[in-house]
C-alpha positions in Angstrom: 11.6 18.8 -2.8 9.1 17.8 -5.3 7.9 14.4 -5.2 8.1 12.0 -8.5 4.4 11.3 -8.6 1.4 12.9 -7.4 0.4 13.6 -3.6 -3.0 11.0 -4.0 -0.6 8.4 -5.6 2.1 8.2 -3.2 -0.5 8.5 -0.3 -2.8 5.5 -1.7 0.4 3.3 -2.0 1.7 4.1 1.5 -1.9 3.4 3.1 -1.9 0.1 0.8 1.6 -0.6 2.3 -0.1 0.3 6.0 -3.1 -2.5 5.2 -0.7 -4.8 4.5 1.7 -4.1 6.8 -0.7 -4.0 10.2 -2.6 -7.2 9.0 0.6 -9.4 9.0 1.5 -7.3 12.0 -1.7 -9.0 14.0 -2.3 -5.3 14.2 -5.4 -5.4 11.8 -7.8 -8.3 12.9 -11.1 -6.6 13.3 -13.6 -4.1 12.1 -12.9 -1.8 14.8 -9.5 -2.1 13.7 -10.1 -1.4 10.6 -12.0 1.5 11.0 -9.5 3.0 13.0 -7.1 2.6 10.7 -9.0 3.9 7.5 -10.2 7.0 9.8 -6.2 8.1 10.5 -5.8 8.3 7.0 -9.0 9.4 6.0 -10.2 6.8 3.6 -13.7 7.5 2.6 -16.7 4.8 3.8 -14.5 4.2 7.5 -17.4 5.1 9.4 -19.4 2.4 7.9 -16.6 -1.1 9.0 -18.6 -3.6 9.9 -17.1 -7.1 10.4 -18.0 -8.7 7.0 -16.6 -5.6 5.4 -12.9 -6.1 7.4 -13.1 -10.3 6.5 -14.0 -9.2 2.8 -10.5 -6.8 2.9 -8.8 -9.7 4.5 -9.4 -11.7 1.3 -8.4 -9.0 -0.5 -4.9 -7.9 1.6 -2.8 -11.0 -0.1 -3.5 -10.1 -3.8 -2.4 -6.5 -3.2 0.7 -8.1 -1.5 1.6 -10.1 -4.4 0.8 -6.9 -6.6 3.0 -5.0 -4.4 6.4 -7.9 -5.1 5.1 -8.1 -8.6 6.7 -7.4 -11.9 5.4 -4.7 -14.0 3.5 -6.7 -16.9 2.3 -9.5 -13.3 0.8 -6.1 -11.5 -0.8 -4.5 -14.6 -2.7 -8.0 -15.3 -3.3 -8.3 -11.4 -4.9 -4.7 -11.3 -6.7 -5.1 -14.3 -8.3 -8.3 -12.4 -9.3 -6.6 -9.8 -10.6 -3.8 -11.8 -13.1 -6.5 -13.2 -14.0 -8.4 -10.2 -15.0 -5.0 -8.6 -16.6 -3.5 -11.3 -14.6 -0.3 -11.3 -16.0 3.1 -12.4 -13.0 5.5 -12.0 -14.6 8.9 -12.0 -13.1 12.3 -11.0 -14.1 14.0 -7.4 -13.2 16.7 -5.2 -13.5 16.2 -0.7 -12.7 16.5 2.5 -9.8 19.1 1.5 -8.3 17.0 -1.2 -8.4 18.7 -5.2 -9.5 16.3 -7.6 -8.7 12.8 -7.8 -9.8 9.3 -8.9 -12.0 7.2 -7.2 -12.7 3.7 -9.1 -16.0 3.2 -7.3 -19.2 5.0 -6.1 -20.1 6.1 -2.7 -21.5 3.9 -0.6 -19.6 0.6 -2.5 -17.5 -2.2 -0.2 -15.1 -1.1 1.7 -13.1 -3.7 0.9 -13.7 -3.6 -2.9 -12.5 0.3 -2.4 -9.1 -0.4 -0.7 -8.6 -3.1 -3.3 -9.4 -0.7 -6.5 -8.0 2.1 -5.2 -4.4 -0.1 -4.8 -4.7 -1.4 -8.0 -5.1 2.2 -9.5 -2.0 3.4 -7.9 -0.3 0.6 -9.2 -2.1 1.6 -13.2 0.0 4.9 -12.6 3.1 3.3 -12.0 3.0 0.6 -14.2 2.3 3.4 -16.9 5.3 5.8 -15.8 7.0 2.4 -15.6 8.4 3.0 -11.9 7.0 -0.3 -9.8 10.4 -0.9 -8.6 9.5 2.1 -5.8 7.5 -0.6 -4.2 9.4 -2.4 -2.3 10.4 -4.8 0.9 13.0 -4.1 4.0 16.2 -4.7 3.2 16.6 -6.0 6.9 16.0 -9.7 6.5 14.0 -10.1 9.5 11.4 -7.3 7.9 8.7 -8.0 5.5 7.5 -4.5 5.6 6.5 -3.1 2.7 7.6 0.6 1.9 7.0 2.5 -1.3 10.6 4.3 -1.6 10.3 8.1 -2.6 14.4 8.4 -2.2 15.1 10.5 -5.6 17.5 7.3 -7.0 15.2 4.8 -5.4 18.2 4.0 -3.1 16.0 3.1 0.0 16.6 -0.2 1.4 14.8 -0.5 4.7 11.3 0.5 5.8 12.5 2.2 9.1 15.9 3.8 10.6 15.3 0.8 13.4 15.7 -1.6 10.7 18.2 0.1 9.2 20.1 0.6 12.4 19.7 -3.4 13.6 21.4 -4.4 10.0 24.4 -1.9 9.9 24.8 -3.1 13.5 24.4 -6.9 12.9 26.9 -6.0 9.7 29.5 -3.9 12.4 29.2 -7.0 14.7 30.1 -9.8 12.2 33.1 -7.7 10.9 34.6 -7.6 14.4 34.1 -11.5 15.1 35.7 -12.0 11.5 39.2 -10.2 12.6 
């Protein structure tokens, strides 16, 4: 199956989704943390977390939330924001096994100015394709997760089979006391 949008896209929006996820989770509340997490996905500058970097993402993890829930025309004004608050540079490079791709800022720059640029250029690319509505929220309404849905008809409701499971259940269950 070929994916709708390129490998580096759909991977920056899923570890944007991760970020999020984890840090409303109480899963992300340190540098060490942090580190860890931008190591298991590879994210360039992980070695280098220290614990005014991780605060600084903090700051940042709410605006990328609210880009995520965003309309279209709301997340293209939101990334261009952050585009100019963190003085992007998006220039072409080649790493760590990956072919060439975008990265809006030079080696060695925040960490937390990174994550945040390199969110709001996935979102560019899907604001431009016009195909936000991938990014989206559980269906289970106990869930906030955030998921970006790769389904071929963007039919995906929840952001696991767990949540999907404990809904149909909770659905089966009401039906039954309702006969």
């Amino acid at each position: 199956m070929s994916l709708p949008h390129p490998r580096e896209l759909v991977r920056s929006l899923e570890f944007m989704a991760d970020v999020c996820n984890r840090r409303r989770d109480g899963e992300l509340d340190s540098a060490k943390s942090l580190k860890e997490l931008c190591a298991g996905w590879r994210f360039p500058g992980a070695s280098a977390v220290t614990k005014a970097d991780a605060e600084a993402t903090w700051t940042h993890v709410p605006r990328l939330e609210a880009m995520w829930d965003a309309d279209r025309d709301t997340a293209a004004s939101m990334a261009n924001r952050i585009f100019a608050e963190c003085d992007a540079r998006p220039h072409l490079v080649r790493h760590d096994g990956f072919d060439w791709h975008l990265h809006g800022l030079p080696a060695g720059a925040p960490i937390a100015d990174v994550i945040a640029v390199d969110a709001a250029m996935a979102f560019v690319d899907l604001v431009r394709v016009d195909d936000t509505e991938r990014c989206k929220r559980c269906g289970d309404g106990r869930c906030e997760r955030m998921f970006f849905d790769l389904s071929r008809n963007r039919s995906r409701r929840f952001c696991s089979t767990t949540c999907q499971s404990r809904t149909n259940v909770a659905a089966f269950r009401a039906r039954a006391a309702a006969s």
